[in-house]
Backbone as JSON Lines, residues from 0, in Angstrom:
{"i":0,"aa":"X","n":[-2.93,-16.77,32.08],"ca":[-3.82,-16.87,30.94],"c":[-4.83,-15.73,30.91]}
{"i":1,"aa":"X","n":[-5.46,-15.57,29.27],"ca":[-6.41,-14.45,29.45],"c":[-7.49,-14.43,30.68]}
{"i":2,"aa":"X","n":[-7.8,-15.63,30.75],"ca":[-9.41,-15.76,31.9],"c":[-8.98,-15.43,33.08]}
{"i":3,"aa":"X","n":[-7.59,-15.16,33.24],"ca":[-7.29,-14.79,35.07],"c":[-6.88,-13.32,35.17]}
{"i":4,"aa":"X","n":[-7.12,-13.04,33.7],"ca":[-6.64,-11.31,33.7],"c":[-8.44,-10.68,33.88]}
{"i":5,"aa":"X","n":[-8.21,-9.22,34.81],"ca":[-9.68,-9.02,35.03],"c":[-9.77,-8.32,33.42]}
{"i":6,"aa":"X","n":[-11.32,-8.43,33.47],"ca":[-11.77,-7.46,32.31],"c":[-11.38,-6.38,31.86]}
{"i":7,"aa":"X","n":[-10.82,-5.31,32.85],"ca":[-10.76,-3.74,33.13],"c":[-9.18,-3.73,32.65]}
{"i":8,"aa":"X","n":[-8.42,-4.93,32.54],"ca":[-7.15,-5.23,31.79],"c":[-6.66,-5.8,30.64]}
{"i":9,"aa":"X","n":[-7.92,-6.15,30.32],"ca":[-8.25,-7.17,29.04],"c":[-8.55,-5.67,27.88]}
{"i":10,"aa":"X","n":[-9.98,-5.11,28.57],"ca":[-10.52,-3.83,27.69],"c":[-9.53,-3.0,27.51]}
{"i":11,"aa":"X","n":[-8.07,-2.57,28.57],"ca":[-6.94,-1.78,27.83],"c":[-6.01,-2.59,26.98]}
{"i":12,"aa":"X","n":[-5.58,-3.75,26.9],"ca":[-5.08,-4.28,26.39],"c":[-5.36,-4.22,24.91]}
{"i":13,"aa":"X","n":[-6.52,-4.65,24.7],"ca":[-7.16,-4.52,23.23],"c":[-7.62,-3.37,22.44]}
{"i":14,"aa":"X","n":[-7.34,-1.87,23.42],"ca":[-7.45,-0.96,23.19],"c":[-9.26,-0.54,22.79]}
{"i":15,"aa":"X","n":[-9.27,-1.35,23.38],"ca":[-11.49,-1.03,23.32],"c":[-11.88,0.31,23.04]}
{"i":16,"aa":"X","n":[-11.48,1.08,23.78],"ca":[-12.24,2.39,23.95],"c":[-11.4,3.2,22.71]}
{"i":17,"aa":"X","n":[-10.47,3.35,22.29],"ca":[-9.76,3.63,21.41],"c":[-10.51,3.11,19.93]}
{"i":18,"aa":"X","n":[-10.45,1.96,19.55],"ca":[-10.91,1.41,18.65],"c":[-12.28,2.1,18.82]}
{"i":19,"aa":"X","n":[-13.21,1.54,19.1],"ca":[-14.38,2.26,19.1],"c":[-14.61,3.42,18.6]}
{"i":20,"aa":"X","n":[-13.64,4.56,19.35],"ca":[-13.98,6.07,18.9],"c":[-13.08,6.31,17.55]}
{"i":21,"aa":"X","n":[-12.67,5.25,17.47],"ca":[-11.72,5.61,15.58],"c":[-13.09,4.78,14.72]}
{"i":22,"aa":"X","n":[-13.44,3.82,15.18],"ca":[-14.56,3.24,14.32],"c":[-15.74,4.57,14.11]}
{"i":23,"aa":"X","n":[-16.16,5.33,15.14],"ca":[-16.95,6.19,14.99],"c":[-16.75,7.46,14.59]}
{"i":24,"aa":"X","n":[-15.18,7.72,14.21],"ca":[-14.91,8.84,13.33],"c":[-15.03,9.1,11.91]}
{"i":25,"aa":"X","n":[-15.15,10.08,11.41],"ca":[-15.45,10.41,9.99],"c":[-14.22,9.4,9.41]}
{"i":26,"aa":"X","n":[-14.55,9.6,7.77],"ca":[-13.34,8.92,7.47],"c":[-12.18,9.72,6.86]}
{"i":27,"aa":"X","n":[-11.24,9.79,7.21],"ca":[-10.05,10.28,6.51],"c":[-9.46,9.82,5.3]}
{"i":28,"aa":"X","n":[-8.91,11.03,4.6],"ca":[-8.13,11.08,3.57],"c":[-7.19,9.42,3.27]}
{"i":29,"aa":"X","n":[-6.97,9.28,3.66],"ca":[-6.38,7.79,3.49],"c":[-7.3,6.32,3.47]}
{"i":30,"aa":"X","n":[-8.44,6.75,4.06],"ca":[-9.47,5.67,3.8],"c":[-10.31,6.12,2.73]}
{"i":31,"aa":"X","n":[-10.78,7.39,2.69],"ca":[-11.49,7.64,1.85],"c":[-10.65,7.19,0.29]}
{"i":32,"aa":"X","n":[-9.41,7.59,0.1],"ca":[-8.58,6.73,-1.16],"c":[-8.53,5.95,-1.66]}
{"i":33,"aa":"X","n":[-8.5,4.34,-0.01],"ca":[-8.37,2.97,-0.02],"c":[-9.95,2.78,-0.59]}
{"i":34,"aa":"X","n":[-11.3,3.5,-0.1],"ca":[-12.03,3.32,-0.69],"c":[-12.89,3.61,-2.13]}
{"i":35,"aa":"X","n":[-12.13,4.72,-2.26],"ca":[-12.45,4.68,-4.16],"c":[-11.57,3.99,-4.97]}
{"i":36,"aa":"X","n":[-10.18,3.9,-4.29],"ca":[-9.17,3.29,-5.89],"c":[-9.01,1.27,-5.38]}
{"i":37,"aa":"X","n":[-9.88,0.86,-4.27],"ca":[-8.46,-0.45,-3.86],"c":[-8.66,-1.16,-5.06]}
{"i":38,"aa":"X","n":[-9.76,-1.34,-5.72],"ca":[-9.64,-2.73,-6.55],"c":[-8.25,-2.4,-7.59]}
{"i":39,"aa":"X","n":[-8.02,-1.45,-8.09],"ca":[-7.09,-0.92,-9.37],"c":[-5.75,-0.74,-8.11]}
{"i":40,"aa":"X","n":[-5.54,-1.12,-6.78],"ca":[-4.48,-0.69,-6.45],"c":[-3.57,-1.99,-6.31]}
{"i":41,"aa":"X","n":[-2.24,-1.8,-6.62],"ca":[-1.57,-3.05,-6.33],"c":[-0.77,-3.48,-5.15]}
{"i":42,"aa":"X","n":[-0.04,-4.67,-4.94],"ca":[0.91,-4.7,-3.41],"c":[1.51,-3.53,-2.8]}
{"i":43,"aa":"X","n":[2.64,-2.57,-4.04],"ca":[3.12,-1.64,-3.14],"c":[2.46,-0.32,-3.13]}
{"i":44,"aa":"X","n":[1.02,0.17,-3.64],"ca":[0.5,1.2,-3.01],"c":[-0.79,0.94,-2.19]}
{"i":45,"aa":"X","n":[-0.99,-0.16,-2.07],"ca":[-1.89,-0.71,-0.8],"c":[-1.29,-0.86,0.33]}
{"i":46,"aa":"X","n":[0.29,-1.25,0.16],"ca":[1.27,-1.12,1.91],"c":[1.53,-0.05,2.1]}
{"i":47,"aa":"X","n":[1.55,0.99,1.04],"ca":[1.85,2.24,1.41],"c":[0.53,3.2,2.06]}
{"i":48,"aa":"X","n":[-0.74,2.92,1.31],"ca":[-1.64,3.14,1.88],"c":[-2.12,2.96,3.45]}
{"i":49,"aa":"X","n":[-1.95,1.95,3.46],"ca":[-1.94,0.93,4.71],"c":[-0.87,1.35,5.75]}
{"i":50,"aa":"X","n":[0.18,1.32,5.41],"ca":[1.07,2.44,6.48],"c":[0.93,3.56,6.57]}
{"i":51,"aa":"X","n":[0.71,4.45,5.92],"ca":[-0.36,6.07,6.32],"c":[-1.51,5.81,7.18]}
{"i":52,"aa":"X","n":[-2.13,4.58,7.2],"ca":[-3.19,4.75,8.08],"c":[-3.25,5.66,9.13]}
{"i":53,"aa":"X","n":[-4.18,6.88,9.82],"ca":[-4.02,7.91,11.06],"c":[-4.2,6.83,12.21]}
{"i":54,"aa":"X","n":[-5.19,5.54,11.78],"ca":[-5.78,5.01,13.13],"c":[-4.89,3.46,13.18]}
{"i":55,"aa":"X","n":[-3.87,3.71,13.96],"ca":[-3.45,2.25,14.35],"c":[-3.2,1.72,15.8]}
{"i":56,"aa":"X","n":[-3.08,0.59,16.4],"ca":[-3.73,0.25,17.82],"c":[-2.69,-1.43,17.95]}
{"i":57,"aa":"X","n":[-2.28,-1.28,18.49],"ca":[-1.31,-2.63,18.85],"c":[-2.04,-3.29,19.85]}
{"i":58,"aa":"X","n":[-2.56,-4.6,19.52],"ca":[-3.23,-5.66,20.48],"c":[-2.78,-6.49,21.52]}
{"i":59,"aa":"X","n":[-2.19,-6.14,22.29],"ca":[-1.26,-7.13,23.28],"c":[-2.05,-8.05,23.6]}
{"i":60,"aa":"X","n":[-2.07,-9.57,23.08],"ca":[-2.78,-10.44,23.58],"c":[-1.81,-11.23,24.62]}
{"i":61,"aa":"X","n":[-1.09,-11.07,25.42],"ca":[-0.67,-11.29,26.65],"c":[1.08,-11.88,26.32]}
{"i":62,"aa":"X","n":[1.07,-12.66,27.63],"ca":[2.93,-12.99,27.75],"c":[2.92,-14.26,28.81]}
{"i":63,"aa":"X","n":[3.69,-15.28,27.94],"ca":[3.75,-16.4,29.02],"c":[4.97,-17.26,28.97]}
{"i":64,"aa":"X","n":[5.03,-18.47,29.6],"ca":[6.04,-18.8,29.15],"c":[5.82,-20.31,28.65]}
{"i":65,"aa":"X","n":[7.17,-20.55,27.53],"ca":[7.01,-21.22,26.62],"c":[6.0,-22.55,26.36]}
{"i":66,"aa":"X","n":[5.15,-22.92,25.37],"ca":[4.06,-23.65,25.82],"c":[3.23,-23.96,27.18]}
{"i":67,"aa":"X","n":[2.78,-22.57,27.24],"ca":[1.96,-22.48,28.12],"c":[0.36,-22.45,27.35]}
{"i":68,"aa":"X","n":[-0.49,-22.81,27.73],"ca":[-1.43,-22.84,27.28],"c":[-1.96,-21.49,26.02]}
{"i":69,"aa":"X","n":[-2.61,-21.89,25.07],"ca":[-2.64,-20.81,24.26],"c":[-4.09,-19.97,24.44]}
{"i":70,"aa":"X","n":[-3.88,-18.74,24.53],"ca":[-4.52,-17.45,24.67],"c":[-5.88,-17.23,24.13]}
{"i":71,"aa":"X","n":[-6.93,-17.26,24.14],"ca":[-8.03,-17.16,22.98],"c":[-8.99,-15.99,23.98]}
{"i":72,"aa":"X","n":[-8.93,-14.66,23.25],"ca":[-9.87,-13.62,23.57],"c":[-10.8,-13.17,22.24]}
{"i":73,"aa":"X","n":[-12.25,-13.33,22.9],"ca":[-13.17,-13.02,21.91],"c":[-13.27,-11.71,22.31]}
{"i":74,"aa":"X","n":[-13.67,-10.68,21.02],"ca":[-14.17,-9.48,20.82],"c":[-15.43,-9.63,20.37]}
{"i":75,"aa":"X","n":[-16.22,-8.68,20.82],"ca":[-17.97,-8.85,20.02],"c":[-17.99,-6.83,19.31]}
{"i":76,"aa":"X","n":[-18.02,-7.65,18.14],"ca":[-18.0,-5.93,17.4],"c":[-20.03,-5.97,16.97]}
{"i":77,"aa":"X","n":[-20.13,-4.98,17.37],"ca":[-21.86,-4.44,16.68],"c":[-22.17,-3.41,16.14]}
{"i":78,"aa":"X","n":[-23.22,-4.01,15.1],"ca":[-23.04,-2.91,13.93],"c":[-24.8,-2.24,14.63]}
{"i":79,"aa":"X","n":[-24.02,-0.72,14.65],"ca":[-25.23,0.09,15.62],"c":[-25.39,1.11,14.34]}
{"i":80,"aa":"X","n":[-25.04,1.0,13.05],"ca":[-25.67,1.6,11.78],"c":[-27.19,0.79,11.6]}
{"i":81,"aa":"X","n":[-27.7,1.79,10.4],"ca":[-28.68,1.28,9.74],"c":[-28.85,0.43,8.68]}
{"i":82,"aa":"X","n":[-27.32,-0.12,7.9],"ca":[-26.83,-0.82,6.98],"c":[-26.58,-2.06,7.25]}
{"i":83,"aa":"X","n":[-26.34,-3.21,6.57],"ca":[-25.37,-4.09,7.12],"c":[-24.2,-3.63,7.09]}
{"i":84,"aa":"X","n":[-22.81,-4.04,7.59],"ca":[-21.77,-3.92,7.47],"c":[-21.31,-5.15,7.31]}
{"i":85,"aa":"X","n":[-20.16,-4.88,6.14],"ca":[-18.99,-6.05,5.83],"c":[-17.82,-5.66,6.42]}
{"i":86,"aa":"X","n":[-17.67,-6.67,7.53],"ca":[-15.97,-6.78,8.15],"c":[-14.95,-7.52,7.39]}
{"i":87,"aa":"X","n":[-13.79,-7.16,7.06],"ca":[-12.99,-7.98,6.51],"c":[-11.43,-7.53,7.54]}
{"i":88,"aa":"X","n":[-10.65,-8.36,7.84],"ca":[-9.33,-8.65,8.07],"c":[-8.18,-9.23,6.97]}
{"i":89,"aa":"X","n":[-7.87,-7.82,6.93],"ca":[-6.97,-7.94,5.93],"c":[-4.97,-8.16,6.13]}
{"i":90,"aa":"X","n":[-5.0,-9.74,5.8],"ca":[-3.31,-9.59,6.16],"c":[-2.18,-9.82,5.47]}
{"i":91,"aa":"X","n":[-0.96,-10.04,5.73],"ca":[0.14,-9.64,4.93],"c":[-0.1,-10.28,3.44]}
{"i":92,"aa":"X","n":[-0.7,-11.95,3.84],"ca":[-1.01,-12.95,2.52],"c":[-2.1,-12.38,1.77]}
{"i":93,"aa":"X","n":[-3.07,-11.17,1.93],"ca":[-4.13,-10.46,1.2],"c":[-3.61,-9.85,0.9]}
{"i":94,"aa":"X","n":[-2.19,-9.04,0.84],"ca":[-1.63,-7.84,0.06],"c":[-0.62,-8.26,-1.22]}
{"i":95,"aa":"X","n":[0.06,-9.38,-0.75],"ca":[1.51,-9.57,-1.42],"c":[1.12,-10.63,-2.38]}
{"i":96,"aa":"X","n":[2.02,-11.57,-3.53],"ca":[2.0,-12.18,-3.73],"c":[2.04,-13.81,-2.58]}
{"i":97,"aa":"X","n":[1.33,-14.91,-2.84],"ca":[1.68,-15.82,-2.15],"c":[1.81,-16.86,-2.8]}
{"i":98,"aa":"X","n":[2.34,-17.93,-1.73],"ca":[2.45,-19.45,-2.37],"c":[3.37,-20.12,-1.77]}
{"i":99,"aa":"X","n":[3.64,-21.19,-1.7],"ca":[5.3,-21.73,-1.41],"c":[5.88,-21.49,-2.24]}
{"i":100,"aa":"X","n":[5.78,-21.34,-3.82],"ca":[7.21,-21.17,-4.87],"c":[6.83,-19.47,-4.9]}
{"i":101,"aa":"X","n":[6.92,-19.2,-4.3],"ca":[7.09,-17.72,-4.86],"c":[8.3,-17.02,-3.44]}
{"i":102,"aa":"X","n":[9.11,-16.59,-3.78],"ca":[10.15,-16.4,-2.84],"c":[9.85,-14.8,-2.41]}
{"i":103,"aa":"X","n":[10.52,-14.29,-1.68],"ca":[10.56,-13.05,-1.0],"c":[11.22,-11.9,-2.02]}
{"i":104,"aa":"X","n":[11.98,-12.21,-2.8],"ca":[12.9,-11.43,-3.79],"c":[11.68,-10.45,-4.68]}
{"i":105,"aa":"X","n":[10.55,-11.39,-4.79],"ca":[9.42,-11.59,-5.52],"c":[8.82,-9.96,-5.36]}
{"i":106,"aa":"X","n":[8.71,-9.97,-4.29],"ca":[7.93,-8.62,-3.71],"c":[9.41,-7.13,-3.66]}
{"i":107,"aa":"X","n":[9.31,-6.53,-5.26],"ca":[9.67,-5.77,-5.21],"c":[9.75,-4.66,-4.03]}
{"i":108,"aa":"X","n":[8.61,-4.64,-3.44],"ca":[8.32,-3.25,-2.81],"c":[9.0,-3.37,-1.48]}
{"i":109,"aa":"X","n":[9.95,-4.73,-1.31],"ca":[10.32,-4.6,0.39],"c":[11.78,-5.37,0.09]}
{"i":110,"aa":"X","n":[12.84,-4.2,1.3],"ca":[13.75,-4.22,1.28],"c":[14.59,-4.42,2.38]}
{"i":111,"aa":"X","n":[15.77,-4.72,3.06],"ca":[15.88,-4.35,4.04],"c":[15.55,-4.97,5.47]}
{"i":112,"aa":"X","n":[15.18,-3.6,6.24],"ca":[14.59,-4.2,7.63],"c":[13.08,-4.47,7.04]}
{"i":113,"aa":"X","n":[12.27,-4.03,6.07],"ca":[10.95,-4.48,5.58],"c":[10.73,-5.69,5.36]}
{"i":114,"aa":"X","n":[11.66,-5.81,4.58],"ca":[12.26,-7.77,4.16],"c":[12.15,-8.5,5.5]}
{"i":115,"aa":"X","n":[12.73,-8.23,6.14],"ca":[12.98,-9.21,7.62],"c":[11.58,-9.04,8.73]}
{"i":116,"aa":"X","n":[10.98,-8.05,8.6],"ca":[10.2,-7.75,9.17],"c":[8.58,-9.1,7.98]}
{"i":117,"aa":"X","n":[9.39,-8.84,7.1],"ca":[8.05,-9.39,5.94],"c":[8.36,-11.27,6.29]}
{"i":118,"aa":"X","n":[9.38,-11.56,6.55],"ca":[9.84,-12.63,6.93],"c":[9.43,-13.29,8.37]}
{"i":119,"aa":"X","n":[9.26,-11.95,9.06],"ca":[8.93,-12.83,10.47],"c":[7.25,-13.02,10.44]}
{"i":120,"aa":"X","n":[6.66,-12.1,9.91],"ca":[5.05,-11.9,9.57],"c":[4.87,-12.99,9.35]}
{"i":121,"aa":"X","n":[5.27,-13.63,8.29],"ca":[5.21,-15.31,7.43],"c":[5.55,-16.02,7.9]}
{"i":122,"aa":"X","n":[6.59,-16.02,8.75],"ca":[6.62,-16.96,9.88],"c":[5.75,-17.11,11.13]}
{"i":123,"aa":"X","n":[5.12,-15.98,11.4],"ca":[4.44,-15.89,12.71],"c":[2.7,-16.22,12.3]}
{"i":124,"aa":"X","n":[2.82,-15.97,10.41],"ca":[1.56,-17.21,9.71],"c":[1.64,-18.49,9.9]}
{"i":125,"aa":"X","n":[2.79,-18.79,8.71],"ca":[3.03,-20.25,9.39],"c":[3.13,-21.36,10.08]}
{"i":126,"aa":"X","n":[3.71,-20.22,11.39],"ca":[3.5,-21.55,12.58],"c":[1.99,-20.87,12.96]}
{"i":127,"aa":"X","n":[0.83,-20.28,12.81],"ca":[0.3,-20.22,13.27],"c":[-0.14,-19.71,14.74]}
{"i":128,"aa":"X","n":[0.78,-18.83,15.11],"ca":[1.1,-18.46,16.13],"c":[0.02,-17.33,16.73]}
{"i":129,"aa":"X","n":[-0.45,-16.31,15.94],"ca":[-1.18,-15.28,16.23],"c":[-2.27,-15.41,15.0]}
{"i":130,"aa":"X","n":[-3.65,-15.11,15.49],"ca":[-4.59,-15.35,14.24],"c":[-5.85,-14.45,15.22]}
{"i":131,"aa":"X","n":[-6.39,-14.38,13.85],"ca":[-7.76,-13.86,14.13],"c":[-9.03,-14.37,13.3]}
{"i":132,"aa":"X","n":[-9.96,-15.13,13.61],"ca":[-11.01,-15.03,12.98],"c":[-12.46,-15.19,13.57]}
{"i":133,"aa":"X","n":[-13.21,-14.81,12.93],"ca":[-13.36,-15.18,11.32],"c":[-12.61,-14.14,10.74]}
{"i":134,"aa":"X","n":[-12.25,-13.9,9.42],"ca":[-11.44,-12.87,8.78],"c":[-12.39,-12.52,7.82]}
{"i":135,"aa":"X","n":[-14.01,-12.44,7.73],"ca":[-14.76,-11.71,7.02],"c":[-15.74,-11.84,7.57]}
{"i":136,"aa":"X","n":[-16.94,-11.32,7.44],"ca":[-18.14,-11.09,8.38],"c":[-19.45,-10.11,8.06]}
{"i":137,"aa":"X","n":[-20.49,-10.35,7.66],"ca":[-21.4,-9.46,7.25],"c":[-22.17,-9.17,8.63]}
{"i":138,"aa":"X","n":[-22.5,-8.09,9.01],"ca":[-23.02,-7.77,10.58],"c":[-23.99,-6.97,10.21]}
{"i":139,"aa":"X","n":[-25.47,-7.43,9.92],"ca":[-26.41,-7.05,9.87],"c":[-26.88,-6.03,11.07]}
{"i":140,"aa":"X","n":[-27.83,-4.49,10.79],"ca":[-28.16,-3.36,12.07],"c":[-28.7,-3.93,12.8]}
{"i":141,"aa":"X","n":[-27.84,-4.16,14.53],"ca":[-28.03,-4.37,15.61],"c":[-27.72,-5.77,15.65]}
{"i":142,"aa":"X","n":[-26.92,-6.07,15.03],"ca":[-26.62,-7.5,15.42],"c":[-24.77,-7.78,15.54]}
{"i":143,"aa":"X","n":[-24.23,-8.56,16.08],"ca":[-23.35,-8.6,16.67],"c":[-22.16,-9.97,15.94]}
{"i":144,"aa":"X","n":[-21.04,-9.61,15.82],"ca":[-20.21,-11.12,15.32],"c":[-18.92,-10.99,16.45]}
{"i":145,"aa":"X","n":[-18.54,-11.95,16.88],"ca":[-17.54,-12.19,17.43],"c":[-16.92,-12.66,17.05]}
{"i":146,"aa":"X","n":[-15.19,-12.05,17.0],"ca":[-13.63,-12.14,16.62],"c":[-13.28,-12.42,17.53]}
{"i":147,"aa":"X","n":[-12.51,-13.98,17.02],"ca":[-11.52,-14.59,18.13],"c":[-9.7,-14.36,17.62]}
{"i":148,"aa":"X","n":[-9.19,-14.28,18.86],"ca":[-8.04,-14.1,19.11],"c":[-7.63,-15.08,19.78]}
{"i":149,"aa":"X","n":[-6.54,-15.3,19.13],"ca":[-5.6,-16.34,19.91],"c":[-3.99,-16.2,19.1]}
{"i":150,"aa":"X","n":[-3.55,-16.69,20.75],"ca":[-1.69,-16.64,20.54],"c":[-1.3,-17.81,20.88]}
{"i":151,"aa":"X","n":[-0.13,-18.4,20.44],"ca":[0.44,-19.72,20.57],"c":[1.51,-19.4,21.59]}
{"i":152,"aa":"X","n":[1.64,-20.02,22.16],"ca":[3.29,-20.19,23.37],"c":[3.96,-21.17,22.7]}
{"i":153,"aa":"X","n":[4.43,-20.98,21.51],"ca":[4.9,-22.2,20.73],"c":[6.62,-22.53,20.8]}
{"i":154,"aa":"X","n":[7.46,-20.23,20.86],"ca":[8.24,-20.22,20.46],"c":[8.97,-19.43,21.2]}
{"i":155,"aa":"X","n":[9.96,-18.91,21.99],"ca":[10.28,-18.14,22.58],"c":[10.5,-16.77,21.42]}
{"i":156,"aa":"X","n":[10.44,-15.24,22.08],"ca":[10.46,-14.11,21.56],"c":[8.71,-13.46,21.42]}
{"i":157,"aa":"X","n":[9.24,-12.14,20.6],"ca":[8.38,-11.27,20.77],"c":[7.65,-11.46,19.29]}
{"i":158,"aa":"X","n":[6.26,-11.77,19.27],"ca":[5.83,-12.01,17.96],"c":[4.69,-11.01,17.3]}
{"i":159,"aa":"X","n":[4.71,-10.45,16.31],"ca":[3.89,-9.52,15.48],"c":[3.52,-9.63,14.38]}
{"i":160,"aa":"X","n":[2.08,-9.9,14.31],"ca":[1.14,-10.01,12.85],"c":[0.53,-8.69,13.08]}
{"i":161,"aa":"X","n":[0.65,-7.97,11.78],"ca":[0.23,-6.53,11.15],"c":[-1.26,-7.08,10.41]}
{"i":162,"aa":"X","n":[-2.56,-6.27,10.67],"ca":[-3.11,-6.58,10.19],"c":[-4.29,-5.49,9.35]}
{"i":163,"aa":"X","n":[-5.54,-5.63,9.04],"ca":[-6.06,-4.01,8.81],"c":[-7.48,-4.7,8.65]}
{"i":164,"aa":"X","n":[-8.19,-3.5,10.19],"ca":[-9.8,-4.11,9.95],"c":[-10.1,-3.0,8.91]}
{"i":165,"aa":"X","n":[-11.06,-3.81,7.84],"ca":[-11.5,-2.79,7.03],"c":[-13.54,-3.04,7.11]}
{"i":166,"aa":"X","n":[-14.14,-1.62,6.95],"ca":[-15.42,-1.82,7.06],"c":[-15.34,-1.47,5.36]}
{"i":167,"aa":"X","n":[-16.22,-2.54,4.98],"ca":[-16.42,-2.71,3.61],"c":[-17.25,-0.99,2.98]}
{"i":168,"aa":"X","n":[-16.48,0.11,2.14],"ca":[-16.9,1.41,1.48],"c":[-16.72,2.34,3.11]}
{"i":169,"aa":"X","n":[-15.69,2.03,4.15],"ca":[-15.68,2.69,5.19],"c":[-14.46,2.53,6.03]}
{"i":170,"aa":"X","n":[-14.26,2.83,7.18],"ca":[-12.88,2.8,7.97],"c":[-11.98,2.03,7.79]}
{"i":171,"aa":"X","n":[-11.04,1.88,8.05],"ca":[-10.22,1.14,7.76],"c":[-8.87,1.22,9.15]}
{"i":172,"aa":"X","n":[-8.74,0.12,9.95],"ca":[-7.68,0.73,11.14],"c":[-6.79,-0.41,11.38]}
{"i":173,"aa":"X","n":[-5.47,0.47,11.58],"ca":[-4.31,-0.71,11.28],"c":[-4.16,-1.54,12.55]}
{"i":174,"aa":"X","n":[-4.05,-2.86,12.88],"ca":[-4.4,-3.2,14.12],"c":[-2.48,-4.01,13.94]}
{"i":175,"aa":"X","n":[-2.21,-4.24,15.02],"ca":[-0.65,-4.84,15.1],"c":[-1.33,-5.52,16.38]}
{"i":176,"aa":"X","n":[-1.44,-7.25,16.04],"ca":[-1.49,-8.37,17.06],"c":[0.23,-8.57,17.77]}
{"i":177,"aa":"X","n":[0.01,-8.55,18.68],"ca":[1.31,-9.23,19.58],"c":[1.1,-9.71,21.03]}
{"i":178,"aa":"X","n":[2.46,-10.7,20.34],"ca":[2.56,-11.71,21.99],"c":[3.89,-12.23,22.88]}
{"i":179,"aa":"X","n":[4.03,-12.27,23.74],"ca":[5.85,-12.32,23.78],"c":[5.38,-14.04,24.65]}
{"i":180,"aa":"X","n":[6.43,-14.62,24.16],"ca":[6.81,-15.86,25.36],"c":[8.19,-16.19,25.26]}
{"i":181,"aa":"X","n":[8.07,-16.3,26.68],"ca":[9.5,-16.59,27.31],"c":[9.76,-17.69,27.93]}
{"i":182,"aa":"X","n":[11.05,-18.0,28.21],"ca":[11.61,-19.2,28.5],"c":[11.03,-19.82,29.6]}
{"i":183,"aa":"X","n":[11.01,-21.09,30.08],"ca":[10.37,-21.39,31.43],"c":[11.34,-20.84,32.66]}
{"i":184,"aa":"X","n":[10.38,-20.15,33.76],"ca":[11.61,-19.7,34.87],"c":[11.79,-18.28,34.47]}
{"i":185,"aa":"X","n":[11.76,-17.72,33.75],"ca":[12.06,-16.24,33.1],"c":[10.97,-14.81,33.66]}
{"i":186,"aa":"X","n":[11.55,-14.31,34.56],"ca":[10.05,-13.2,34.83],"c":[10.38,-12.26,33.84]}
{"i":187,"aa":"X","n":[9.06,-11.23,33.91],"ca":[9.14,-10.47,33.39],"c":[8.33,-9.44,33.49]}
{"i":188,"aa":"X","n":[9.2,-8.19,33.99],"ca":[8.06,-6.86,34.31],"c":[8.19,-6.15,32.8]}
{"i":189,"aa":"X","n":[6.36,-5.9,32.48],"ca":[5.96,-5.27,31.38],"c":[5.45,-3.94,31.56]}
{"i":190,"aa":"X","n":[5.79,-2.82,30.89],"ca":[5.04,-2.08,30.56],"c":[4.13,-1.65,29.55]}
{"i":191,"aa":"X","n":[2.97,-0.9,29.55],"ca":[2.12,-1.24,28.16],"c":[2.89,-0.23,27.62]}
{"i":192,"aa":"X","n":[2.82,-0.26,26.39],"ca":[3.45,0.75,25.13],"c":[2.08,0.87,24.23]}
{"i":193,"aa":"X","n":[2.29,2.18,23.65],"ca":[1.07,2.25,23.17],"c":[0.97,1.98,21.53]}
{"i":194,"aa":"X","n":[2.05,2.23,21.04],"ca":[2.16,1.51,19.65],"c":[3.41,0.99,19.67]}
{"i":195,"aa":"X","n":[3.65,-0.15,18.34],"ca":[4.91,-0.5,18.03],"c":[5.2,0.35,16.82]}
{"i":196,"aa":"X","n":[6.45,0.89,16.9],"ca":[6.99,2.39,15.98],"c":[8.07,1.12,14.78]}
């Protein structure tokens, strides 16, 4: 479980130091876009946007085996501007159409391995498996909100929710949550990878 992993494995895991120095970079051509056009933009040039992102960071929130206790790592993000800042978490159900009657066919813009990939996302909503919240957040200068993380050991395989922290008129960085669980009895030597391609 997370609490028996030390800190100094937790902070690479979540890519801390990484995140950070993309939070404190200028903003690029692709955010600066998302931030003048999003309201007028629709599903498929907001995923397209959103996949150009320069800054993306895959969250390994750990690996266990099947219903094993579920995972919950808090992050404490602080806003060290002079503004407030608005956090928002933006995910697949904030881009696309949703609903139960609305089928997959629905979303012109995905085809393919996109389709199947858009299929497991909604499934890995559904059961509730990988989440983050709160999923909005006003963080007044010098004050602090904490994002919880948590993964379910619900299901065997490798599971991935795509997501995008956005600072409200500012950065924007593509974050990819994942978690693998495996069968009971099953080892498994991991290596970290630094993105999923």
């Amino acid at each position: 479980p997370a609490n028996c992993r030390p800190v100094s494995a937790l902070w690479q895991h979540m890519m801390v130091d990484d995140i950070n120095a993309a939070l404190r970079g200028p903003l690029k051509d692709t955010e600066r876009h998302l931030v003048e056009r999003e309201p007028g933009l629709g599903p498929e040039k907001k995923v397209e946007l959103f996949d150009n992102l320069d800054d993306t960071f895959t969250l390994n929130l750990g690996c266990a085996s099947v219903r094993a206790s579920t995972i919950t790592i808090y992050a404490a993000f602080t806003n060290t501007s002079d503004v407030p800042a608005k956090l928002r978490i933006i995910t697949p159900d904030d881009i696309n159409l949703k609903g139960p009657g609305i089928p997959f066919w629905a979303h012109g813009h995905l085809d393919g391995q996109d389709m199947e990939e858009a299929r497991h996302h909604r499934w890995v909503m559904d059961e509730h498996l990988l989440d983050i919240r709160p999923r909005q957040s006003l963080v007044e200068p010098g004050q602090t909100v904490h994002i919880k993380f948590t993964y379910r050991f619900a299901y065997v395989g490798m599971h991935v929710l795509p997501m995008v922290l956005q600072v409200e008129h500012g950065k924007h960085l593509r974050l990819y949550l994942t978690g693998t669980t495996l069968p009971r009895g099953v080892p498994r030597l991991s290596v970290r990878q630094e993105n999923i391609v």
